[in-house]
SEPALO-563821 format. One record per residue (C-alpha): residue number from 1; residue in three letters; chain; x, y, z. Coordinates in steps of 0.02 Angstrom, whole numbers. Last residue first. Layout:
NUM_ala_A_X_Y_Z
...
This chain:
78_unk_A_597_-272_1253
77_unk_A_458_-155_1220
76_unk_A_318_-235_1135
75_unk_A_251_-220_962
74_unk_A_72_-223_943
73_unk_A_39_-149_763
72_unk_A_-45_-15_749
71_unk_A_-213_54_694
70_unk_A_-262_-119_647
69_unk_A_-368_-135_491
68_unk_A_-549_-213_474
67_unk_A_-577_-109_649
66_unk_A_-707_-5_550
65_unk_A_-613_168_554
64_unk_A_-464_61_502
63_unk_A_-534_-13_353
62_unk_A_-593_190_317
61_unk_A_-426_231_329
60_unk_A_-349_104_220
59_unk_A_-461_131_95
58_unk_A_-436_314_81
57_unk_A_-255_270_83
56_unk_A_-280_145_-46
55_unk_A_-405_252_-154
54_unk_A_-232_421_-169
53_unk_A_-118_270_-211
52_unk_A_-231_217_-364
51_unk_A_-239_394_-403
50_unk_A_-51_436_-403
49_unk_A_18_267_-481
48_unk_A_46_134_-377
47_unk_A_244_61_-341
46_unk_A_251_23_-191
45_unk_A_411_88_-119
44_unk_A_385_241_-231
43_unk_A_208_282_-198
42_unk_A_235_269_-3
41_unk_A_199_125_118
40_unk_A_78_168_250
39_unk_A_118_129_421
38_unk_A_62_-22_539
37_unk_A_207_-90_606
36_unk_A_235_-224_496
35_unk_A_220_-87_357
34_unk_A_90_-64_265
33_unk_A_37_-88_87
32_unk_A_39_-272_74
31_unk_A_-128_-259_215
30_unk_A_-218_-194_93
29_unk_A_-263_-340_-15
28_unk_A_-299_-455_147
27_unk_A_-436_-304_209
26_unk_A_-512_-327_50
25_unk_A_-682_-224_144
24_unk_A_-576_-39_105
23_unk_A_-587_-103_-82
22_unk_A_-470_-31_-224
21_unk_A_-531_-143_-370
20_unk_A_-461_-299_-446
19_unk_A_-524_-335_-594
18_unk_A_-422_-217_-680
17_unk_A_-249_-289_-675
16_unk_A_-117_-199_-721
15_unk_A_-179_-21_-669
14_unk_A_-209_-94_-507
13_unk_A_-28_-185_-505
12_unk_A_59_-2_-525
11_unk_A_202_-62_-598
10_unk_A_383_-34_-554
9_unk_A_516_16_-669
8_unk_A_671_-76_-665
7_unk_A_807_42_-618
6_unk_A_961_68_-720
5_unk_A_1097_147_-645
4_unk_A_1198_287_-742
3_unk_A_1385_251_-769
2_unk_A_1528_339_-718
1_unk_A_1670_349_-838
């Protein structure tokens, strides 16, 4: 018999909590959906629905655009 795995759904935490909006200026709020290099985490690793995940890439961008956000992360060659 070969039993199906059970994953534990994630939850978009936007759509959890509605005070918090999708803000390019909360810099601190944006930064848990990169990477440590710098890259954009997808839907599935972070768990946002579609349209909150569409206004953190927008706000990611535009943090960037303003130097809020680093581009990239500095990671040296060794």
């Amino acid at each position: 018999m070969r039993f199906k795995m059970q994953y534990k759904r994630k939850i978009c935490k936007f759509c959890e909590n509605k005070e918090v909006p999708v803000d390019y200026k909360n810099s601190s709020t944006l930064k848990r959906f990169l990477t440590e290099e710098g890259k954009i985490l997808p839907r599935r690793i972070t768990g946002t629905c579609a349209s909150h995940q569409r206004q953190v890439v927008t706000a990611i961008k535009r943090a960037r655009n303003i130097a809020l956000i680093a581009y990239s992360a500095d990671v040296k060659n060794v």
